[in-house]
TIVEXKE-226774 format. One record per residue (C-alpha): residue in three letters; x, y, z; residue number from 1. Coordinates in pm, 1 decimal. Layout:
KOLTOR:ALA:X:Y:Z:NUM
...
This chain:
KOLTOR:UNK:7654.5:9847.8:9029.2:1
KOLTOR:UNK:7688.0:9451.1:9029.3:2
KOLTOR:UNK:7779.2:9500.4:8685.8:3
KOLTOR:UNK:8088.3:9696.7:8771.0:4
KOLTOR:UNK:8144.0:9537.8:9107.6:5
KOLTOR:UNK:8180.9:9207.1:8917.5:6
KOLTOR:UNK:8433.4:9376.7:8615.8:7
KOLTOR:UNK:8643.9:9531.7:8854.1:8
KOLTOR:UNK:8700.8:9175.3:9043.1:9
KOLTOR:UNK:8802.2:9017.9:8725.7:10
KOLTOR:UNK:9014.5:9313.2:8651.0:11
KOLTOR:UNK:9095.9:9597.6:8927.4:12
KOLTOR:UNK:9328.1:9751.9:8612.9:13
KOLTOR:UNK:9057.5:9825.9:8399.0:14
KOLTOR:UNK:9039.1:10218.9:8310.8:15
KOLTOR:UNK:8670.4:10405.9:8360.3:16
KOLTOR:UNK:8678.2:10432.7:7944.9:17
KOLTOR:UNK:8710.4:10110.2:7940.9:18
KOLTOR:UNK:8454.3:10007.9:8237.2:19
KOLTOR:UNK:8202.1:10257.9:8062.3:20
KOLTOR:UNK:8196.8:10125.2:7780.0:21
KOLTOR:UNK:8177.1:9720.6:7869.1:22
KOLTOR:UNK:7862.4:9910.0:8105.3:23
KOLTOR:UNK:7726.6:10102.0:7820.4:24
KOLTOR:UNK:7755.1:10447.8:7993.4:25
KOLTOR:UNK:7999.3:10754.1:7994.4:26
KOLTOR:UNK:8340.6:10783.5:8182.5:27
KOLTOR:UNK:8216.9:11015.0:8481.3:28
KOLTOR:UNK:7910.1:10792.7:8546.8:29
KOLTOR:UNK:8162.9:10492.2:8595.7:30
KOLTOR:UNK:8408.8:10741.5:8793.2:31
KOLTOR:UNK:8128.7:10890.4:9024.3:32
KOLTOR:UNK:7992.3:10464.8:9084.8:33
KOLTOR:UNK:8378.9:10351.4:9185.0:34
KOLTOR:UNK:8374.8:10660.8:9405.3:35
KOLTOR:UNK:8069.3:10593.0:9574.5:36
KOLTOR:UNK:8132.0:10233.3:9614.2:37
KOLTOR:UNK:8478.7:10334.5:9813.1:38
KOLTOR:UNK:8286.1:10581.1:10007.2:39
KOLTOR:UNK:8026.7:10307.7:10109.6:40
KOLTOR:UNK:8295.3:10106.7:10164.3:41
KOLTOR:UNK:8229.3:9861.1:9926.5:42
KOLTOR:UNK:8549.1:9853.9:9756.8:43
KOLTOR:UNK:8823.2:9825.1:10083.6:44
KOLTOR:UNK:9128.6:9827.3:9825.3:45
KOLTOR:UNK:9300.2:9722.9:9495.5:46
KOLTOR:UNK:9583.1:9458.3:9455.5:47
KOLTOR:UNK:9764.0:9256.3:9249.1:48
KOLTOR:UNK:9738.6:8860.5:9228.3:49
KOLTOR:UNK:10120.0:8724.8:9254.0:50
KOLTOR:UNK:10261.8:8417.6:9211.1:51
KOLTOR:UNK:10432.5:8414.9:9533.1:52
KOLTOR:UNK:10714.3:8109.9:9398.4:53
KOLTOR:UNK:10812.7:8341.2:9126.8:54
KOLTOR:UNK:10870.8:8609.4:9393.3:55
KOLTOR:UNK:11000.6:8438.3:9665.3:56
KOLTOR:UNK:11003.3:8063.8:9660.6:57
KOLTOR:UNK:11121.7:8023.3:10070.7:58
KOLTOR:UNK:10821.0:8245.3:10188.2:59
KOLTOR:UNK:10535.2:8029.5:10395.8:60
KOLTOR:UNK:10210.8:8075.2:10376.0:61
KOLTOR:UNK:10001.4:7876.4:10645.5:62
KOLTOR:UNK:9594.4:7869.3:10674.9:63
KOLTOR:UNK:9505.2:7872.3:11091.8:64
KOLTOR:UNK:9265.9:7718.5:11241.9:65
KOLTOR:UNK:9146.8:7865.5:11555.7:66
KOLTOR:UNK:8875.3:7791.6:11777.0:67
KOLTOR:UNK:8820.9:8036.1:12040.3:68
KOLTOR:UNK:8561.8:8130.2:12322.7:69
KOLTOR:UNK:8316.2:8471.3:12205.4:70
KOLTOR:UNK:8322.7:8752.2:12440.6:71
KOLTOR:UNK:8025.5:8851.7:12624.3:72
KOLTOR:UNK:7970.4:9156.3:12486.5:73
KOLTOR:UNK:8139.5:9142.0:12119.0:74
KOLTOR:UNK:8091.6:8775.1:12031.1:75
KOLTOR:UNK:8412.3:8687.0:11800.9:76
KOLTOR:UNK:8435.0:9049.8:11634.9:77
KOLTOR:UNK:8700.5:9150.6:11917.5:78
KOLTOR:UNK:8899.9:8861.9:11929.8:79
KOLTOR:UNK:8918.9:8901.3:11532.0:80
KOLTOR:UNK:9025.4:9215.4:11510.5:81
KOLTOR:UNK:9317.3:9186.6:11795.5:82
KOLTOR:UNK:9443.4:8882.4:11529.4:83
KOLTOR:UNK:9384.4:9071.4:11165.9:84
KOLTOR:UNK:9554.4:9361.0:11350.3:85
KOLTOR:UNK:9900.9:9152.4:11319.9:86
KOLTOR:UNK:10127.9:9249.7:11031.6:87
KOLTOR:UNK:10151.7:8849.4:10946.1:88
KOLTOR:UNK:9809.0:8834.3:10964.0:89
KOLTOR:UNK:9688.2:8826.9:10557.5:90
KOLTOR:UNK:9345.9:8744.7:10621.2:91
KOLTOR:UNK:9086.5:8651.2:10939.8:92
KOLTOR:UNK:8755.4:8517.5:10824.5:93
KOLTOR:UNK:8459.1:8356.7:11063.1:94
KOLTOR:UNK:8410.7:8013.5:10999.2:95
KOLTOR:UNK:8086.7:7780.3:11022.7:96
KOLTOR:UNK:8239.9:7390.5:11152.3:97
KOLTOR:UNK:8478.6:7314.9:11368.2:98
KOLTOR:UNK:8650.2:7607.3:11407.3:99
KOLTOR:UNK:8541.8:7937.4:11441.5:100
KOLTOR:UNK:8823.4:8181.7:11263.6:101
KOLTOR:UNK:9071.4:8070.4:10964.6:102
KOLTOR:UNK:9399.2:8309.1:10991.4:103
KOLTOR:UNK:9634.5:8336.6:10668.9:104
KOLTOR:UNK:9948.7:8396.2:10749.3:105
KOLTOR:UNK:10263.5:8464.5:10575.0:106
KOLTOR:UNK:10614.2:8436.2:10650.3:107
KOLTOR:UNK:10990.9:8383.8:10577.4:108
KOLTOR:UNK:10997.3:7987.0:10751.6:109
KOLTOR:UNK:10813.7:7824.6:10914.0:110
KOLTOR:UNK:11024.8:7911.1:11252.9:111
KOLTOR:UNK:10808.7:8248.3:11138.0:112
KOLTOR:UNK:10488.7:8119.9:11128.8:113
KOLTOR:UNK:10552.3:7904.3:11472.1:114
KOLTOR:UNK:10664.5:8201.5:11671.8:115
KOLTOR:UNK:10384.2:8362.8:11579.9:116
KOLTOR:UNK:10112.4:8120.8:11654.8:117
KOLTOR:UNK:10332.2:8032.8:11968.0:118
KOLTOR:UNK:10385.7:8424.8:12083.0:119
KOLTOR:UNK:10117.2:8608.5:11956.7:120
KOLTOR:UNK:9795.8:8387.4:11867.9:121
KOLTOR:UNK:9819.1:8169.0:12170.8:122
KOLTOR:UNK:9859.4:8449.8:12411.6:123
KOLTOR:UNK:9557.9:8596.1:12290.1:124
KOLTOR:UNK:9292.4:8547.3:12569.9:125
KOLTOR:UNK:8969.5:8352.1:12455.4:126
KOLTOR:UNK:9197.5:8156.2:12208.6:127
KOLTOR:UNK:9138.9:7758.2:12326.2:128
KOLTOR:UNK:9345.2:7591.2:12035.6:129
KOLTOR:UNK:9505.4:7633.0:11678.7:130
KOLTOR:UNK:9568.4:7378.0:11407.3:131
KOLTOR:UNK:9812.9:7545.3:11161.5:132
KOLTOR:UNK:9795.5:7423.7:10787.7:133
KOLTOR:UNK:10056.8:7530.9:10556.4:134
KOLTOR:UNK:9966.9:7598.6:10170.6:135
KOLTOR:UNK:10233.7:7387.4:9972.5:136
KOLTOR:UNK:10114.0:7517.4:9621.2:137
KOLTOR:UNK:9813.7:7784.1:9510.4:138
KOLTOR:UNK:9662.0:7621.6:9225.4:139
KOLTOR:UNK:9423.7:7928.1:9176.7:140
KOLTOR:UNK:9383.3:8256.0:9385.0:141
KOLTOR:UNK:9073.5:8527.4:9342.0:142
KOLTOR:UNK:8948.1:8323.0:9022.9:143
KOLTOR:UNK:9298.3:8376.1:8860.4:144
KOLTOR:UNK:9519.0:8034.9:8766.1:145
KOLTOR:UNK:9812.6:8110.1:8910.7:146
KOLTOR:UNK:10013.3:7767.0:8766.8:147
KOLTOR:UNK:10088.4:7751.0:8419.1:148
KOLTOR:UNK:10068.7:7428.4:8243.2:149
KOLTOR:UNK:10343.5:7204.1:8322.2:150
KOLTOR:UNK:10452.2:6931.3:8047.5:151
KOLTOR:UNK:10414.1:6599.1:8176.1:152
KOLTOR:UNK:10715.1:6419.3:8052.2:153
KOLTOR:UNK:10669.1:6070.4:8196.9:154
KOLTOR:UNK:10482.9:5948.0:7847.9:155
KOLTOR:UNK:10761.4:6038.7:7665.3:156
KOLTOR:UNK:10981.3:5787.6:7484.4:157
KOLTOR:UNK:11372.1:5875.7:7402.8:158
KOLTOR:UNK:11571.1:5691.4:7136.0:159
């Protein structure tokens, strides 16, 4: 299953013929593993990997850093899942350091971004602080490059 877990990170678009045969194994073995693994769980979902500049070159995408105060009874699982419950909210992962969650966020400015960390994240109760960082350029995303090679022109000599 690691085998398959690992192809299908690489490449979600890869058909079952094509998975069984990179796994040496049939077509319904493969189809009855990917099923399992999304019963289980395992696999939440499929997406694509976009280059967001080629899409949309005003959206903002900012990484937040929030350090909040654990319930008594839930620890920071609560106070997560109020945040990742936003429709802004792209990601909400539990950090180790000086803060305890990192938010992504997207938006259309960064008036977005504000008025949500100002309305919303803020608001929440056990929330002490945020530090929002915004992403000026992915480099790589999920193990893909997402930046092609630019030419670097300043070497060159004209006549």
């Amino acid at each position: 299953m690691d085998a398959l877990i690992n192809l299908l990170k690489t490449n979600a678009r890869l058909t079952n013929a094509e998975l069984a045969v990179m796994l040496d194994t049939d077509e319904k073995t493969v189809a009855g593993w990917i099923e399992e693994l999304e019963e289980k769980g395992i696999i939440k979902g499929y997406t694509a990997i976009v280059n967001d500049e080629l899409v949309d070159d005003e959206n903002v995408t900012a990484l937040i850093e929030v350090k909040v105060t654990p319930q008594s009874q839930s620890g920071f699982d609560a106070i997560a899942r109020t945040i990742a419950s936003y429709e802004e909210v792209e990601a909400c992962t539990l950090m180790s350091g000086t803060y305890d969650l990192c938010v992504t966020v997207s938006g259309k400015n960064l008036r977005d971004i504000s008025m949500f960390v100002a309305n919303r994240l803020a608001g929440i109760d056990g929330v002490l602080s945020t530090a929002t960082n915004f992403v000026l350029k992915r480099y790589k995303d999920n193990n893909i490059i997402i930046i092609d090679e630019e030419t670097d022109e300043r070497g060159l000599i004209s006549p």
